[in-house]
C-alpha positions in Angstrom: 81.4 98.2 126.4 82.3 96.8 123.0 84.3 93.6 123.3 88.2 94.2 122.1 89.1 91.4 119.6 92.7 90.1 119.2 95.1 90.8 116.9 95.7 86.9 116.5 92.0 86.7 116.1 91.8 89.2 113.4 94.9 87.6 111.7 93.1 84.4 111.5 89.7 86.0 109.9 91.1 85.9 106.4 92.3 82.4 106.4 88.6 81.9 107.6 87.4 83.7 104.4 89.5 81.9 102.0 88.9 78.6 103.0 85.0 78.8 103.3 85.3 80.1 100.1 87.7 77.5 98.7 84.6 75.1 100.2 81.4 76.8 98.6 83.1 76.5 95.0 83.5 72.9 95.5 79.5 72.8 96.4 80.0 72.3 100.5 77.2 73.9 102.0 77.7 72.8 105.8 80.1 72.1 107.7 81.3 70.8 111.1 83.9 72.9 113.3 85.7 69.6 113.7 86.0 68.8 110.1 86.9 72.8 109.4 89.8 72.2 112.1 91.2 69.6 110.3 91.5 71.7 106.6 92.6 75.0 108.3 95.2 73.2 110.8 93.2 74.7 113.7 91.8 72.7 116.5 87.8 72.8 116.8 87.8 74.8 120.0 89.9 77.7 118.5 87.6 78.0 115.1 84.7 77.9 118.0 86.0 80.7 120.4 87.5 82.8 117.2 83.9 82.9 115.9 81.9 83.7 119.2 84.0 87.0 119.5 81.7 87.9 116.5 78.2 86.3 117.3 76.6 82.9 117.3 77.2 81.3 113.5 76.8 77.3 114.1 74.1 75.2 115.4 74.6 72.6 117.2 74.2 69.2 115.6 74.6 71.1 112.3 77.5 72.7 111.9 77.8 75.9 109.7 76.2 77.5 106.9 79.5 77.8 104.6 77.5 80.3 102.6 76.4 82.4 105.7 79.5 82.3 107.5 81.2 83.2 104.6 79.1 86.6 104.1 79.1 87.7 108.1 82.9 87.1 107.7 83.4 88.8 104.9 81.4 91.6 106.5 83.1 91.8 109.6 86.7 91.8 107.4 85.1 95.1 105.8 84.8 93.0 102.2 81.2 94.3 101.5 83.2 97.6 100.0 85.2 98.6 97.5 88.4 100.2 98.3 90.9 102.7 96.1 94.2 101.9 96.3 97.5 103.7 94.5 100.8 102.5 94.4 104.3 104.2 95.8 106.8 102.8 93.7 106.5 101.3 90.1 109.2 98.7 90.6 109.0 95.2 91.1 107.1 94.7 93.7 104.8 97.1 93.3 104.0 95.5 90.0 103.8 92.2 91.3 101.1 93.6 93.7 99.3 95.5 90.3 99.2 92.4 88.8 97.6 90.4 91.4 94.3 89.5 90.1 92.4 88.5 93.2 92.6 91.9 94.9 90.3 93.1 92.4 88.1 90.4 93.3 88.0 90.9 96.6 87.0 95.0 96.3 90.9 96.2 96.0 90.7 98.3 92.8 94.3 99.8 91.9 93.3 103.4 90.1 96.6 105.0 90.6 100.7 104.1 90.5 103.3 107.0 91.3 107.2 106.9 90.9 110.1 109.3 90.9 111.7 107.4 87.8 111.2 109.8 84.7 112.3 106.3 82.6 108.8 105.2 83.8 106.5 107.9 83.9 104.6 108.0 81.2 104.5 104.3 80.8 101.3 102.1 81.2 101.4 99.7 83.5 98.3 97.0 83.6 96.0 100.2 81.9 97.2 102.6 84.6 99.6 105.2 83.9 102.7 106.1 85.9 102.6 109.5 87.3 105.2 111.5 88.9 105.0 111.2 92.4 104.6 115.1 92.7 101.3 115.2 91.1 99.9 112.5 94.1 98.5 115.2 96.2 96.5 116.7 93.3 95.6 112.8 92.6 94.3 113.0 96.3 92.2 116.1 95.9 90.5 114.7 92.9 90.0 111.0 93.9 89.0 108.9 97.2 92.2 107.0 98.0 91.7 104.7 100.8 94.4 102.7 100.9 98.3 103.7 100.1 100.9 100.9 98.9 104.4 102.2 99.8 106.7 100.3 97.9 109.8 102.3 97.8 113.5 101.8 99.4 113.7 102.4 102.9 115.2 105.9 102.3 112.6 107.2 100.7 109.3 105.8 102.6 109.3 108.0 105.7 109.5 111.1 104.0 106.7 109.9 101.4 104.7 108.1 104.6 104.2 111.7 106.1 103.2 113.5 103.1 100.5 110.6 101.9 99.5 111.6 106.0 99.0 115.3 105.0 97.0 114.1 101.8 94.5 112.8 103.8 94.7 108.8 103.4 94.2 106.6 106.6 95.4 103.6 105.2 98.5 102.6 104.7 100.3 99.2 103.1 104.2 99.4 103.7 106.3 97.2 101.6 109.1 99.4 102.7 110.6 97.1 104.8 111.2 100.0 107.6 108.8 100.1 110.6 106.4 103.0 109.6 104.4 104.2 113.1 100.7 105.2 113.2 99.4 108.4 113.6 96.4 109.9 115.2 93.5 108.1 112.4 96.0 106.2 110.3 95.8 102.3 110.1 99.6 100.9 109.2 100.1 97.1 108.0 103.7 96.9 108.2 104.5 94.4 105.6 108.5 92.3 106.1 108.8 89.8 103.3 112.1 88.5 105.6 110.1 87.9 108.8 107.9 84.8 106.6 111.2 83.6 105.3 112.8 83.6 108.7 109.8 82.3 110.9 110.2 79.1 108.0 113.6 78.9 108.8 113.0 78.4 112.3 110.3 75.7 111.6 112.8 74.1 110.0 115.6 73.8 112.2 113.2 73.7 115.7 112.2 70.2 114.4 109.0 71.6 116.5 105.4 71.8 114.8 104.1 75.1 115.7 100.3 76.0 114.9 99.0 78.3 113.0 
């Protein structure tokens, strides 16, 4: 039976990525789990039993191959792929997520962004052009779309959640700050900007240290 991974695991996998990257650009080749603990704010037994749900990546007396563990990770995360993405909402933050240069980077290629705004259809945003948001299921017919940004008020995104559904996309980003719920095949990443902002809040007035 295939061994079922946490969600707290799997959270943790991209801060993983990003800092083993952060460490092969500054020409760090190897590395201890002890001194990886003590950049990522983890302790050395977490890194160790976070990593052995995937396989065996460190030798003893050695440490890990920044380089390799970098590639398995960003194998397991699903980064040795490109992925289509169109936007649901041409406002500001699905803008701010257009202009984002690292997704591109990373294998997140932005080829469409819809909107019901007729003051900005028609406009080019970053080299795309805004379409009306009727013409995404013909979109859908004649391109892949893997992953769906829904960046529209709350009123809107449940209606436009089941029709993207119907179109055949399985992936779904939700900036709509409402609680979209999976269906049968469809992967949601509920996304509240608040919940960040609040969980620093409470940091701040525990007076507790809590772990990452």
């Amino acid at each position: 039976m295939e061994k079922k991974v946490s969600l707290a695991v799997i959270k943790r996998l991209p801060r993983y990525y990003r800092f083993l990257g952060d460490l092969l650009d500054n020409g760090i080749t190897r590395i201890s789990s002890k001194d990886l603990s003590l950049k990522m704010n983890l302790t050395a037994s977490q890194i160790r039993q976070d990593l052995n749900n995937f396989g065996c990546f460190g030798q003893q007396g050695y440490g890990y191959n920044v380089e390799l563990l970098l590639n398995e990770i960003k194998e397991i995360l699903g980064l040795n792929k490109t992925y289509n993405l169109v936007i649901l909402g041409a406002g500001k933050i699905g803008q701010a997520l257009l202009n984002y240069n690292k997704f591109e980077k990373r294998g997140f290629n932005f080829i469409g962004i819809f909107d019901i705004d007729k003051n900005i259809i028609g406009s080019e945003l970053k080299g795309i052009k805004v379409q009306d948001i009727n013409n995404l299921k013909a979109f859908s017919k004649e391109n892949h779309i893997d992953i769906a940004v829904i960046a529209v008020p709350v009123a809107n995104a449940t209606d436009l959640y089941e029709n993207v559904v119907s179109y055949g996309i399985k992936g779904i980003w939700n900036f709509s700050n409402t609680e979209l719920k999976a269906k049968d095949g469809v992967i949601i990443e509920n996304v509240h900007l608040t919940d960040s902002l609040m969980t620093l809040a409470y940091r701040l007035n525990s007076g507790e240290f809590v772990e990452e």
